[in-house]
CHARMM-style PDB file with segment names, atoms N, HN, CA, C and O in Angstrom:
ATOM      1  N   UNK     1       0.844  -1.206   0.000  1.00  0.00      PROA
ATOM      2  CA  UNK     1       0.000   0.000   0.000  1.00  0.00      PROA
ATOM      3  C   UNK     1       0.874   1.249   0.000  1.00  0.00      PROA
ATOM      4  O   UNK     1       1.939   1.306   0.614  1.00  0.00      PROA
ATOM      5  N   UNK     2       0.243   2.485  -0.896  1.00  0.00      PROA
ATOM      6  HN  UNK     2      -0.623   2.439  -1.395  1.00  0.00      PROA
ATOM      7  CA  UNK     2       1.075   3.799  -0.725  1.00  0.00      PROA
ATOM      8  C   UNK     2       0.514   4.304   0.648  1.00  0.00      PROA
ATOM      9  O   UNK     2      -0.574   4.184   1.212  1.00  0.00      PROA
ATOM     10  N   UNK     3       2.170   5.164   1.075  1.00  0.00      PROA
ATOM     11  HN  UNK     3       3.053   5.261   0.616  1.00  0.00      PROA
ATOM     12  CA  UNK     3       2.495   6.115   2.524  1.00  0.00      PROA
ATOM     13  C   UNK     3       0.811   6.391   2.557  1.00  0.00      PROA
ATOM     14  O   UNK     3      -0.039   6.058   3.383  1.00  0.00      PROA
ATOM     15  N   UNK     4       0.718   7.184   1.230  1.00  0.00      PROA
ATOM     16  HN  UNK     4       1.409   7.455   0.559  1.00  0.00      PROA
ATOM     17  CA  UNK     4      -0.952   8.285   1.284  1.00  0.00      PROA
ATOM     18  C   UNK     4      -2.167   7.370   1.674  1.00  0.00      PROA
ATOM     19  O   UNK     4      -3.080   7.888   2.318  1.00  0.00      PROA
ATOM     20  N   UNK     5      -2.234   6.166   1.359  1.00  0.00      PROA
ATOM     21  HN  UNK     5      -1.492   5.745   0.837  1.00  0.00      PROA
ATOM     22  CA  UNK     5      -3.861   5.503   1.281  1.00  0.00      PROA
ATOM     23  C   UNK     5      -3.273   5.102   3.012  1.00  0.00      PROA
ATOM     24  O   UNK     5      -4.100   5.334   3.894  1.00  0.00      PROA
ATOM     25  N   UNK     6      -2.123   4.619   3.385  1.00  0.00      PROA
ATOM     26  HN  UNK     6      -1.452   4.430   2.668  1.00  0.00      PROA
ATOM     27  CA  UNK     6      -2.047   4.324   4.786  1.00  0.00      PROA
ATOM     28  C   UNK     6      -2.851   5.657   6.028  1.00  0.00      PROA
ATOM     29  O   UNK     6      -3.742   5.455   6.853  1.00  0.00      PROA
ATOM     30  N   UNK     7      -2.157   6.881   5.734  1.00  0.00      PROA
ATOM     31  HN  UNK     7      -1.433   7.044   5.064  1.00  0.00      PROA
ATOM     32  CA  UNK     7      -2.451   7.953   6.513  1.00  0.00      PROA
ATOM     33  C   UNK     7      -4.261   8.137   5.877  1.00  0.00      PROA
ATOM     34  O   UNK     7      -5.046   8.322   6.806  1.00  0.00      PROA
ATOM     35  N   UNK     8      -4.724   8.111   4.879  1.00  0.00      PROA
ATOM     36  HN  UNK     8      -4.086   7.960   4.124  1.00  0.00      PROA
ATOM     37  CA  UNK     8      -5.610   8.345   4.570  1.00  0.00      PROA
ATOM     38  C   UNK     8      -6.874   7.039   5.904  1.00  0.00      PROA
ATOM     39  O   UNK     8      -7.790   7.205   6.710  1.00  0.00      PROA
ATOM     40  N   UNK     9      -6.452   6.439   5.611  1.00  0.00      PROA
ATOM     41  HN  UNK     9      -5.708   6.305   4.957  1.00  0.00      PROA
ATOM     42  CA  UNK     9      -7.088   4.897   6.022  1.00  0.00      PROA
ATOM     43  C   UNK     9      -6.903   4.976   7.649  1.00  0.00      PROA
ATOM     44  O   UNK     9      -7.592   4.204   8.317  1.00  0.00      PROA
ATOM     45  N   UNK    10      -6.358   5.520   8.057  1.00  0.00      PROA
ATOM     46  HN  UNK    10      -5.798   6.146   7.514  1.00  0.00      PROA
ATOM     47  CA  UNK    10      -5.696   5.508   9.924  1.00  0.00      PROA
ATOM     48  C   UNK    10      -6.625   7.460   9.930  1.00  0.00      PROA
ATOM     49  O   UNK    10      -6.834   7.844  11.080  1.00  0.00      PROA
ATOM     50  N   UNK    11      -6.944   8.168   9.149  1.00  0.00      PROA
ATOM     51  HN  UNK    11      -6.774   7.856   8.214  1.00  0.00      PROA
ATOM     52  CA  UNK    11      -7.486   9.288   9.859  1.00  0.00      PROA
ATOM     53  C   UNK    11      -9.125   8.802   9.787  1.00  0.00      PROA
ATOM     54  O   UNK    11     -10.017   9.195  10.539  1.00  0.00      PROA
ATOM     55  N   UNK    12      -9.248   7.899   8.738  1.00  0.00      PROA
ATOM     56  HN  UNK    12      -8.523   7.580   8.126  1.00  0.00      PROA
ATOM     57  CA  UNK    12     -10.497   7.523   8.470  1.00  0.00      PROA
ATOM     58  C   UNK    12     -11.315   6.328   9.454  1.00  0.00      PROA
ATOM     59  O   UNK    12     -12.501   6.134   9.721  1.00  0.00      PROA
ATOM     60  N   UNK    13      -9.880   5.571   9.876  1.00  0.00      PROA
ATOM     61  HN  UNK    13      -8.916   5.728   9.659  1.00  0.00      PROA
ATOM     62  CA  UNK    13     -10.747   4.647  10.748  1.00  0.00      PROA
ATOM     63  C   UNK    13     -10.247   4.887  12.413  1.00  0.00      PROA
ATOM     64  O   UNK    13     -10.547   4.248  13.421  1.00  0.00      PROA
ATOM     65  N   UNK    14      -9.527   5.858  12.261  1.00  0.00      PROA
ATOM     66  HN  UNK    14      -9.283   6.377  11.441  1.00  0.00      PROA
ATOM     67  CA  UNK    14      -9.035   6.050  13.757  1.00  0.00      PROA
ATOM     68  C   UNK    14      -7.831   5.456  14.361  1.00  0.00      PROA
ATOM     69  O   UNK    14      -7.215   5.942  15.310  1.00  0.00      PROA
ATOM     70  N   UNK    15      -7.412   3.875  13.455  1.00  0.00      PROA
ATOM     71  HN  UNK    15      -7.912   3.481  12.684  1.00  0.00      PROA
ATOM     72  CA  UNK    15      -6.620   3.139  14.058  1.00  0.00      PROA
ATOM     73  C   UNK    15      -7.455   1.823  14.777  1.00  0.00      PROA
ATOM     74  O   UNK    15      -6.903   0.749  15.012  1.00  0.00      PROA
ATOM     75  N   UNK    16      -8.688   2.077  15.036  1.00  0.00      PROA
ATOM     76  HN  UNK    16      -9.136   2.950  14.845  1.00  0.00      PROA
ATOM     77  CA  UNK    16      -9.535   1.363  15.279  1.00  0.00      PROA
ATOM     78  C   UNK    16      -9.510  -0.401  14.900  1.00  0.00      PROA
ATOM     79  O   UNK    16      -9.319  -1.451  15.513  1.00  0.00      PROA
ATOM     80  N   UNK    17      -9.792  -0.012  13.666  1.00  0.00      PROA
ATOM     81  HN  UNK    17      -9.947   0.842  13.169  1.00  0.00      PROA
ATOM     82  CA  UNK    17      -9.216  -1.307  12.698  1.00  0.00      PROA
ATOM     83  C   UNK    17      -8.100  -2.147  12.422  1.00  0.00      PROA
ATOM     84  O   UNK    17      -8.097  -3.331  12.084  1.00  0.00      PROA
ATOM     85  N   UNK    18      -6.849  -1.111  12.676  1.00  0.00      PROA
ATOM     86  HN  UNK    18      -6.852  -0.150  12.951  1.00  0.00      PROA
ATOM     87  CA  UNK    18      -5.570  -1.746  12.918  1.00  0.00      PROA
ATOM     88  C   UNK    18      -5.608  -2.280  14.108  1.00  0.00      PROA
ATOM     89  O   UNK    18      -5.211  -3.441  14.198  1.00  0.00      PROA
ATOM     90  N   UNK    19      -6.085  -1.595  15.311  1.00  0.00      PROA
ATOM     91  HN  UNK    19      -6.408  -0.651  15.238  1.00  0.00      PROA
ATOM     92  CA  UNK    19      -6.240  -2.176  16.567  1.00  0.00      PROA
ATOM     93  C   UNK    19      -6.896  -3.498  16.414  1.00  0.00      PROA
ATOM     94  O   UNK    19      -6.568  -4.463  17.106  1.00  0.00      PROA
ATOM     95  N   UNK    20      -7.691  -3.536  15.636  1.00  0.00      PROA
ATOM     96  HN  UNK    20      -7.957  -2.752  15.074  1.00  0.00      PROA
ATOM     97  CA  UNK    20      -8.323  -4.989  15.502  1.00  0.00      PROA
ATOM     98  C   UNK    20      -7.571  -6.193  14.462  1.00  0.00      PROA
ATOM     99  O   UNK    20      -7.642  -7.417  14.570  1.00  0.00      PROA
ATOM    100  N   UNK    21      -7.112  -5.679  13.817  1.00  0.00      PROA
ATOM    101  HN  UNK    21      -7.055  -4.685  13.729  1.00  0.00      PROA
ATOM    102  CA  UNK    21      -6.357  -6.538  12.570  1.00  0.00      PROA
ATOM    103  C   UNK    21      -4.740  -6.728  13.311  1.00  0.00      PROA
ATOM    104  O   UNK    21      -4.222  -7.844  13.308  1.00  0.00      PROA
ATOM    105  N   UNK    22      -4.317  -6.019  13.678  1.00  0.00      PROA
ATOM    106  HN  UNK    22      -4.738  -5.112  13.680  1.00  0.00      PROA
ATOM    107  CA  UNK    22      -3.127  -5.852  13.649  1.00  0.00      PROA
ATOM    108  C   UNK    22      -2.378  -6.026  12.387  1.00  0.00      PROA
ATOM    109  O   UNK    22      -1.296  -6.612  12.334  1.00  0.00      PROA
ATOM    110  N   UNK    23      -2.955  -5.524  11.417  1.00  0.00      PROA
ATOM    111  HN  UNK    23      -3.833  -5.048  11.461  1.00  0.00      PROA
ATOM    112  CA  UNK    23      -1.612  -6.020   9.891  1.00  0.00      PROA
ATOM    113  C   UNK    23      -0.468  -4.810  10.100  1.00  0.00      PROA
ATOM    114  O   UNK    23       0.584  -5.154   9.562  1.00  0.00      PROA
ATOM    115  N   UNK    24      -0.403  -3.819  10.574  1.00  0.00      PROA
ATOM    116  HN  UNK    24      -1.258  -3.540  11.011  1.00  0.00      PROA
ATOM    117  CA  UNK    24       0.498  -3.050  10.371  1.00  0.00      PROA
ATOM    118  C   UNK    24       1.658  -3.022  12.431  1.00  0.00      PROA
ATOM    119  O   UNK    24       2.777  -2.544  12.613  1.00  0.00      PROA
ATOM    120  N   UNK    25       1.075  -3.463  13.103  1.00  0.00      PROA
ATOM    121  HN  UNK    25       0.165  -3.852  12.955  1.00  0.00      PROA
ATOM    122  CA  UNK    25       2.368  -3.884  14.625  1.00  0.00      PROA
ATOM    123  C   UNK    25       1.704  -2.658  14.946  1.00  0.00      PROA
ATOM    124  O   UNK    25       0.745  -1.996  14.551  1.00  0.00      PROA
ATOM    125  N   UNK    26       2.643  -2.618  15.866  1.00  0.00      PROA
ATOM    126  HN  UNK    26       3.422  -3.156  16.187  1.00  0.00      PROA
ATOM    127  CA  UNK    26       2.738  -2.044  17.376  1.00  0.00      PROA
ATOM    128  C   UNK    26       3.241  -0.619  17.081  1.00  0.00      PROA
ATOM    129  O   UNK    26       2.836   0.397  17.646  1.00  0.00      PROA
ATOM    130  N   UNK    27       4.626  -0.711  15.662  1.00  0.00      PROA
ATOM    131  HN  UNK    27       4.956  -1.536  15.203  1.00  0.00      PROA
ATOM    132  CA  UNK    27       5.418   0.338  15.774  1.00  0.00      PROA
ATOM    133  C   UNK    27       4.553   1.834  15.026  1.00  0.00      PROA
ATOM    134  O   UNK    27       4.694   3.029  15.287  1.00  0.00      PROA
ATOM    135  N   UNK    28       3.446   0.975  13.804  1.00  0.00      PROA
ATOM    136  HN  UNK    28       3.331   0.004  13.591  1.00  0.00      PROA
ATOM    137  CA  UNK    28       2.958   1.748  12.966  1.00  0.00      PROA
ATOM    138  C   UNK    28       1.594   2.472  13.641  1.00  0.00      PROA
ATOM    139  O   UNK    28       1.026   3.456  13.170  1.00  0.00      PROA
ATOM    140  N   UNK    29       1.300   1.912  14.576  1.00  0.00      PROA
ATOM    141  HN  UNK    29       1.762   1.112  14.959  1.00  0.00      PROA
ATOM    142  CA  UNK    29      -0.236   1.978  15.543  1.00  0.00      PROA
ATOM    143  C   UNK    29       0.369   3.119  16.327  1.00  0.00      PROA
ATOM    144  O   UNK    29      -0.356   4.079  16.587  1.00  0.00      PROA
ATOM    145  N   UNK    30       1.844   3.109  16.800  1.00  0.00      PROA
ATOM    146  HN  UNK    30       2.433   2.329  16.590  1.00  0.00      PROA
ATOM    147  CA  UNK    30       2.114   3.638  18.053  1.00  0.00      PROA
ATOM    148  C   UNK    30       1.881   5.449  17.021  1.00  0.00      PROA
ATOM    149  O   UNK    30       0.988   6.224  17.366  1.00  0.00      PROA
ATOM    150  N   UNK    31       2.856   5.788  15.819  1.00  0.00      PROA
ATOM    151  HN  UNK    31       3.581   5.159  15.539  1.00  0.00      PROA
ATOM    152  CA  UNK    31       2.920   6.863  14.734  1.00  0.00      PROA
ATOM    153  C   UNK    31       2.010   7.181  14.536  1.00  0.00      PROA
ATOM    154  O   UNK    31       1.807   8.394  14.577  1.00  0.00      PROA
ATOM    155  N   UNK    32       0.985   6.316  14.221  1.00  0.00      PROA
ATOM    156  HN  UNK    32       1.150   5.331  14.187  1.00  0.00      PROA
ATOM    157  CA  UNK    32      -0.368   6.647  13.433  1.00  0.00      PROA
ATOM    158  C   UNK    32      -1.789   7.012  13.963  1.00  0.00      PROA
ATOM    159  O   UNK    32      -2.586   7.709  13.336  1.00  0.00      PROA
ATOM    160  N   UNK    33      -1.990   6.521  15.062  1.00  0.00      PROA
ATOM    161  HN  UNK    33      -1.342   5.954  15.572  1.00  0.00      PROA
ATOM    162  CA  UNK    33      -2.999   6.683  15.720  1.00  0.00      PROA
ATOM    163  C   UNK    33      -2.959   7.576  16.775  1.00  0.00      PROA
ATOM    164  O   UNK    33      -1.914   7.959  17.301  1.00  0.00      PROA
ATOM    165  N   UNK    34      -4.469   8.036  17.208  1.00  0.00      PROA
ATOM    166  HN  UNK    34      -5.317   7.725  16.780  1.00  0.00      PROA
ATOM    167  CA  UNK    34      -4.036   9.133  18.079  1.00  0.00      PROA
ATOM    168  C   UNK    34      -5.090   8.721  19.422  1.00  0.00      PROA
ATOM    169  O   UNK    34      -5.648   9.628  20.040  1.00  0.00      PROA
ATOM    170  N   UNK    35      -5.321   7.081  19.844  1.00  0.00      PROA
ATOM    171  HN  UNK    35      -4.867   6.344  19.342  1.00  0.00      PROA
ATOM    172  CA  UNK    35      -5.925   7.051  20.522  1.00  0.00      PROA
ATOM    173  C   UNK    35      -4.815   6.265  21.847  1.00  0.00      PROA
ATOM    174  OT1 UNK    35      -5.262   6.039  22.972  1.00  0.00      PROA
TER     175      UNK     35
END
């Protein structure tokens, strides 16, 4: 996936979803999310 659809996809779901999937770890959740 491109940098853009990642940041796009983490303002859109909150991180929420990664929290649930975990496809992207710990390190990308910790950068990306703001919960």
């Amino acid at each position: 996936a491109t940098p853009g659809a990642v940041v796009v996809a983490i303002i859109c779901d909150r991180g929420d979803r990664y929290l649930s999937t975990g496809v992207f770890g710990e390190e990308h959740f910790s950068q990306g999310a703001g919960i």
